[in-house]
LOZA-611794 format. One line per field, with one value per residue (C-alpha): residue number from 0; residue in three letters; x, y, z. Coordinates in steps of 0.2 Angstrom, whole numbers, plus 5000, padded with zeros to 4 digits. Layout:
N
nr = NUM, ...
rest = ALA, ...
X = X, ...
Y = Y, ...
Z = Z, ...
This chain:
310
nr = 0, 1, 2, 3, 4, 5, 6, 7, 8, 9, 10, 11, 12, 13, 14, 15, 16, 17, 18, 19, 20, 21, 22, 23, 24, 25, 26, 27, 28, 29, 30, 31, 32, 33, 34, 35, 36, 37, 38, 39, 40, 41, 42, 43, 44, 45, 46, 47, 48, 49, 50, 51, 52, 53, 54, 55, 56, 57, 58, 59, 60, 61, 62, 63, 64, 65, 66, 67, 68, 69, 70, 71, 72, 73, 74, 75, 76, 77, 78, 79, 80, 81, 82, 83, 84, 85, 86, 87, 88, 89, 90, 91, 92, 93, 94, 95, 96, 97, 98, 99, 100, 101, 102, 103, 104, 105, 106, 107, 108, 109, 110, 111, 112, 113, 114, 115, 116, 117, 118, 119, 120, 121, 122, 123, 124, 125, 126, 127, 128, 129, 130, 131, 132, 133, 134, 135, 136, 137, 138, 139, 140, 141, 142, 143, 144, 145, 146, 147, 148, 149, 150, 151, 152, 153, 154, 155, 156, 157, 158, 159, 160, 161, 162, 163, 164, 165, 166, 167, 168, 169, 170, 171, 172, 173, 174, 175, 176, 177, 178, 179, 180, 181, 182, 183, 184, 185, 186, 187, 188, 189, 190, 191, 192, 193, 194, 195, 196, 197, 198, 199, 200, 201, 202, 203, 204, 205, 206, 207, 208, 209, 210, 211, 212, 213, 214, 215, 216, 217, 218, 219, 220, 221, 222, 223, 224, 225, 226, 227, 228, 229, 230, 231, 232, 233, 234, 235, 236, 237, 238, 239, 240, 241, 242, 243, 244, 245, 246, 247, 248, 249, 250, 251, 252, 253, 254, 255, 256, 257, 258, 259, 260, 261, 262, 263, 264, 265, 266, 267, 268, 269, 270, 271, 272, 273, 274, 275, 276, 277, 278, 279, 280, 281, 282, 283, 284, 285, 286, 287, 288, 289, 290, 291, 292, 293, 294, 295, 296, 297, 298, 299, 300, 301, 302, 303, 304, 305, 306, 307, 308, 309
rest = UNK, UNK, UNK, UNK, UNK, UNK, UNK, UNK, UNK, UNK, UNK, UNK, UNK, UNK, UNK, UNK, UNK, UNK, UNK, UNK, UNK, UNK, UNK, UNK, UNK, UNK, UNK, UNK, UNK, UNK, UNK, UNK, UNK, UNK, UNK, UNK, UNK, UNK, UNK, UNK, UNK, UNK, UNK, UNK, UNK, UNK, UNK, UNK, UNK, UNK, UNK, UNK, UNK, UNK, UNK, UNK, UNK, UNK, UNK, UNK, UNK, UNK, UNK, UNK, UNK, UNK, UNK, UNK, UNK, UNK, UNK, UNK, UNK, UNK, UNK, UNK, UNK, UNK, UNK, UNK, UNK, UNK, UNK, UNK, UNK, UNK, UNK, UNK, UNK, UNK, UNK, UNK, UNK, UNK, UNK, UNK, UNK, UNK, UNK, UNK, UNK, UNK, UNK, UNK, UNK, UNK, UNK, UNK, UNK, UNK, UNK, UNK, UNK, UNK, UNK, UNK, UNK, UNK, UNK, UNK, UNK, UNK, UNK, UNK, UNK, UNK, UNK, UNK, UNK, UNK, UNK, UNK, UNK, UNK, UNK, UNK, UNK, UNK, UNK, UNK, UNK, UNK, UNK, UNK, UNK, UNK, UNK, UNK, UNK, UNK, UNK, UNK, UNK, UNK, UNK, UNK, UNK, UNK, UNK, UNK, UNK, UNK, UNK, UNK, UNK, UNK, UNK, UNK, UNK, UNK, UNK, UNK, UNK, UNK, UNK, UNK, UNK, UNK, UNK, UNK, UNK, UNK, UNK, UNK, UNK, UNK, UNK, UNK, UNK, UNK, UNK, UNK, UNK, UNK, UNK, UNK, UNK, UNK, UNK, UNK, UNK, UNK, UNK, UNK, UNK, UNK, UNK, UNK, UNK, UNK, UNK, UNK, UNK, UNK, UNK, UNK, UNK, UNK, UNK, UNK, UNK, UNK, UNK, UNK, UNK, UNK, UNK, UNK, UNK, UNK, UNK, UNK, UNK, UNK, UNK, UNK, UNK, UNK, UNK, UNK, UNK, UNK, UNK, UNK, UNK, UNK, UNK, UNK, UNK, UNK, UNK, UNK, UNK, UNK, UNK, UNK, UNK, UNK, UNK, UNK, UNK, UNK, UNK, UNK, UNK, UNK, UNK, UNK, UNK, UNK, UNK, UNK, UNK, UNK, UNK, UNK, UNK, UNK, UNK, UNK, UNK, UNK, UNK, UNK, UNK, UNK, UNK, UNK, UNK, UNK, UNK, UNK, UNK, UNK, UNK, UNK, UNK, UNK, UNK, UNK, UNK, UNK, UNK, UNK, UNK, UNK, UNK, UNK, UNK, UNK
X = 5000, 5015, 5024, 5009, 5006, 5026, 5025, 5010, 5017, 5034, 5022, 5013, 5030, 5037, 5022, 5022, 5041, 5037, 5022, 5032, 5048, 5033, 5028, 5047, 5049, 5033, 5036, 5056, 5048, 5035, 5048, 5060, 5048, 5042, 5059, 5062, 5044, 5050, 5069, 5056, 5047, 5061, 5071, 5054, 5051, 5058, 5073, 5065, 5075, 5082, 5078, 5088, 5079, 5085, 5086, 5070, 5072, 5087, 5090, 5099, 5113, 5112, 5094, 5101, 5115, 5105, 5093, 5108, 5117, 5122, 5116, 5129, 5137, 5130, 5141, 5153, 5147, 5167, 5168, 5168, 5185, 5192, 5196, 5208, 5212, 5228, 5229, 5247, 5248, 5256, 5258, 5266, 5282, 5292, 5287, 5300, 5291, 5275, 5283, 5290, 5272, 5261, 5271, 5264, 5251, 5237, 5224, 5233, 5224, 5236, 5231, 5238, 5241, 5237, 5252, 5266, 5277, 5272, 5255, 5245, 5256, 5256, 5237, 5237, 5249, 5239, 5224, 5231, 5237, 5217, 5220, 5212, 5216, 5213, 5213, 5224, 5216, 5229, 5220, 5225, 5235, 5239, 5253, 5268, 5285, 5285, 5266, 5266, 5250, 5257, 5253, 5238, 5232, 5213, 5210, 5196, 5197, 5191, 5172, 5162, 5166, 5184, 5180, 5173, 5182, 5198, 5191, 5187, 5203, 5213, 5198, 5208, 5225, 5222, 5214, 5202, 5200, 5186, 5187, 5197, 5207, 5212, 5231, 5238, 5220, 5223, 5213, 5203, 5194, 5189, 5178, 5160, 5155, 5170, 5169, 5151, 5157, 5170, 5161, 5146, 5159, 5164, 5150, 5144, 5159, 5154, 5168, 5166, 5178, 5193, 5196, 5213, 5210, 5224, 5216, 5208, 5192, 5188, 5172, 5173, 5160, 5148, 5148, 5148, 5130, 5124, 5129, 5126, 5141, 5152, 5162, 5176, 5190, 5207, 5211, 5229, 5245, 5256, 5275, 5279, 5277, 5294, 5295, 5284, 5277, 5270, 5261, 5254, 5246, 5240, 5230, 5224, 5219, 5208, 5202, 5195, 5186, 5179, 5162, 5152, 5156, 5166, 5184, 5198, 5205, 5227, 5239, 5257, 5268, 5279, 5294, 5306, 5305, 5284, 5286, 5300, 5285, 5271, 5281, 5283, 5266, 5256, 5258, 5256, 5238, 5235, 5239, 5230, 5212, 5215, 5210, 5215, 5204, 5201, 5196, 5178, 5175, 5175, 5164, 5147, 5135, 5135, 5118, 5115, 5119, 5130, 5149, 5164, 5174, 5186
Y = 5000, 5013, 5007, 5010, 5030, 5033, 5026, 5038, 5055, 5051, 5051, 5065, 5075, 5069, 5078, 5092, 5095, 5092, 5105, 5118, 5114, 5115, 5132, 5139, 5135, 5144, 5159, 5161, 5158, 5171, 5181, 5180, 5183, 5200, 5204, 5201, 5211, 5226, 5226, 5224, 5241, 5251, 5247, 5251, 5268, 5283, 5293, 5310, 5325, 5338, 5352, 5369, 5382, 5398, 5415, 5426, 5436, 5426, 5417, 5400, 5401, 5386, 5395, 5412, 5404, 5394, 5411, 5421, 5408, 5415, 5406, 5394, 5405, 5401, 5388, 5396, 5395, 5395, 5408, 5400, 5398, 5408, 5396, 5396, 5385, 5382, 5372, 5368, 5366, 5358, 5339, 5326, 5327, 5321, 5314, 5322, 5339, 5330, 5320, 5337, 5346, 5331, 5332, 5348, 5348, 5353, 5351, 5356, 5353, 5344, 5350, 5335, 5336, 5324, 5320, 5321, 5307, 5303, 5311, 5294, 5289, 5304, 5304, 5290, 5295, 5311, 5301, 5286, 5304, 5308, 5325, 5331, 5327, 5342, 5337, 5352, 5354, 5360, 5376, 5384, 5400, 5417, 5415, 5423, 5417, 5404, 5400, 5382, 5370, 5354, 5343, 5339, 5355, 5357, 5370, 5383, 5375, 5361, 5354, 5351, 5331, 5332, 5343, 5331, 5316, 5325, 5332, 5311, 5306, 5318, 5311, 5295, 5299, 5309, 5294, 5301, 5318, 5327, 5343, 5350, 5370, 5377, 5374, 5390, 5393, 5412, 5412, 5397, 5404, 5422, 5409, 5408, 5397, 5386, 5383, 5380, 5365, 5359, 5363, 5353, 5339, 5339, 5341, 5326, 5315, 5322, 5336, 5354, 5368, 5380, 5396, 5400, 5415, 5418, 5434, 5446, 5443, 5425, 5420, 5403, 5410, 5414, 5397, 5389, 5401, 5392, 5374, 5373, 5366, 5368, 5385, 5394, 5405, 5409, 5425, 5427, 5417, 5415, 5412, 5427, 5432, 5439, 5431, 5423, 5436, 5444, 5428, 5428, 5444, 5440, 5427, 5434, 5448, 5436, 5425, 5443, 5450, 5432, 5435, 5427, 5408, 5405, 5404, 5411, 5401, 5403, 5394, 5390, 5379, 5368, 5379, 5375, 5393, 5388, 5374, 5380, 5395, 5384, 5373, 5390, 5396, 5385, 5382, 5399, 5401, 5387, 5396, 5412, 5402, 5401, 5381, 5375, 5368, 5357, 5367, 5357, 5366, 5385, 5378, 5385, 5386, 5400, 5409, 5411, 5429, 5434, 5441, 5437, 5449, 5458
Z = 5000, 5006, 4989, 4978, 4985, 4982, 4965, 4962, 4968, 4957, 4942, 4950, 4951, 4937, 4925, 4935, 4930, 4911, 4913, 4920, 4906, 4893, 4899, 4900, 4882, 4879, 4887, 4880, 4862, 4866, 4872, 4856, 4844, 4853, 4851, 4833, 4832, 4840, 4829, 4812, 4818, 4823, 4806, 4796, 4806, 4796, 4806, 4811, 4806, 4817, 4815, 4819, 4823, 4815, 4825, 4824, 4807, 4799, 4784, 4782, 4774, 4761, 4759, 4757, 4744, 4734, 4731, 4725, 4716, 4698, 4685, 4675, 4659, 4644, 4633, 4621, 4603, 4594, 4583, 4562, 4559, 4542, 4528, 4512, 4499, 4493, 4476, 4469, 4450, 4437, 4448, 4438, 4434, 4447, 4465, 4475, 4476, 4479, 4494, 4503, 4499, 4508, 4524, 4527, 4539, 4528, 4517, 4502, 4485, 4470, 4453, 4443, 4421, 4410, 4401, 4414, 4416, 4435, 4434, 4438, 4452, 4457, 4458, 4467, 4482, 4484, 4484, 4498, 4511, 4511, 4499, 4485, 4468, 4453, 4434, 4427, 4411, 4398, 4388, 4373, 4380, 4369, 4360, 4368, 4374, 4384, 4382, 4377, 4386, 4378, 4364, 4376, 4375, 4369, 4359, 4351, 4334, 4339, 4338, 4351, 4349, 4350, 4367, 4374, 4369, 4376, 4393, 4395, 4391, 4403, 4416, 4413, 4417, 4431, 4443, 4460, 4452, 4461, 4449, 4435, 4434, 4420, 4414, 4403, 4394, 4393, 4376, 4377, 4393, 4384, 4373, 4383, 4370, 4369, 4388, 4389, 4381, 4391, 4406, 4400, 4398, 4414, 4422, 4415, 4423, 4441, 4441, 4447, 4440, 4446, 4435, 4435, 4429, 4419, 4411, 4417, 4400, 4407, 4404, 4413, 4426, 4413, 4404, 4424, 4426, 4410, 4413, 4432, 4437, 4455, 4452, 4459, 4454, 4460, 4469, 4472, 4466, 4479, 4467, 4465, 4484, 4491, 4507, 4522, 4530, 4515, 4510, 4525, 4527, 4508, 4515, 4529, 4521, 4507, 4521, 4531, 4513, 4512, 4520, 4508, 4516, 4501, 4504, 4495, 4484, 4480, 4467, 4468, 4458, 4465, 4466, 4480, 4485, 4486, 4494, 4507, 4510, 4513, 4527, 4535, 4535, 4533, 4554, 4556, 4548, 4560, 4573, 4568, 4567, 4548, 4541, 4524, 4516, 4499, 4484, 4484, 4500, 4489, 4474, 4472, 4459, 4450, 4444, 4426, 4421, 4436, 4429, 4436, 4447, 4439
């Protein structure tokens, strides 16, 4: 009987320690997960500001600041640079000029003949350096000492046909030619209808046209009005220019009159004096805001019935 009440309270005592375990476990989980609770709503509450109060009358100063804050300067717009183009003629005979002249740092224009011994390779060198390639169309000149355009030379007496079959073949030898200027032509360019014809020929091959102006009667601009081709004219050959100095000032003085948009436009022959010139000034223009150009940059179309400049 004693043995059978013992055994009872042991089981009595023994459930009464797993109830209270049970409900210590209970009341530490209940405990945690308040606490995770409380962390998630302070992490999603927003931080409040301090405020400074400012004194009675006062502005901030970032308020006052950003209020008197000067606007950002406008961007500068650069001023359009002044532009000249500086063809060389008579390209073709011999590389070693044409060599010296492209490693000038410009956009120097070759004017290339037909019928020179090194005029297609020449071409083609010119063409490779990235500048511009010129047909220099050999023109029947005045006869005078020393006037001779080649056996090449086309010529008033000629027909219409024989114009055009020679303006195609020249095309030929001169490879990447973007345009043509007149070689000699002293006589054939006083001939309005003559070059009507050759500049209806080139025209038709995609070419625009350089006067030379190799006298002051052309009429090159007049036949350009009536065929509707590109057009421009030289103003100033640069040979005969004593020293560096005064070829500079002759192009900046063209460059200043140029307020048309049309730039200037200045022939030299590759005459080591020339060439010697050029690498001199050349940089200089640079420097003074003045950019060579190709002569395809100065051509514009010319309207029907407008004369040339004397």
């Amino acid at each position: 009987m004693g043995r059978r009440r013992g055994r009872k309270k042991g089981k009595i005592l023994a459930w009464i320690v797993f109830l209270a375990a049970v409900a210590a476990m209970i009341v530490i989980a209940y405990v945690l997960h308040s606490e995770r609770q409380r962390d998630s709503r302070r992490a999603e509450t927003p931080v409040r500001r301090t405020v400074t109060k400012e004194a009675p009358g006062e502005t901030s100063r970032a308020r006052r600041g950003a209020a008197t804050a000067p606007a950002p300067a406008p961007r500068e717009i650069p001023f359009p640079r002044r532009r000249v183009v500086i063809i060389v003629d008579d390209i073709g005979h011999d590389l070693a000029p044409v060599k010296q002249l492209l490693a000038i740092d410009g956009a120097l224009t070759f004017a290339v003949l037909p019928d020179g011994a090194r005029s297609t390779e020449s071409a083609r060198l010119i063409h490779e350096s990235g500048r511009e390639v010129l047909l220099h169309l050999p023109l029947e000149p005045r006869l005078r000492k020393g006037a001779n355009a080649g056996a090449m030379a086309i010529r008033t007496d000629m027909t219409d046909d024989q114009i055009r079959h020679l303006v195609g073949r020249d095309i030929r030898q001169v490879p990447h030619a973007r345009g043509a200027n007149s070689h000699m032509g002293s006589l054939f360019t006083e001939r309005e209808d003559r070059m009507t014809v050759l500049l209806g020929a080139l025209k038709a091959k995609g070419l625009f046209f350089v006067d030379s102006r190799t006298t002051a009667d052309s009429r090159a601009r007049d036949a350009a009005g009536k065929v509707g081709i590109p057009f421009a004219q030289r103003n100033a050959f640069i040979d005969g220019v004593p020293d560096e100095g005064k070829l500079l000032e002759t192009i900046r003085r063209l460059t200043e009159a140029a307020d048309d948009g049309q730039p200037p436009v200045v022939i030299g022959h590759p005459y080591p004096a020339t060439i010697r010139s050029l690498q001199r000034v050349v940089p200089l223009l640079r420097k003074e805001g003045i950019q060579v150009v190709s002569a395809s940059a100065a051509v514009r179309r010319v309207d029907a019935g407008t004369t040339a400049s004397r």
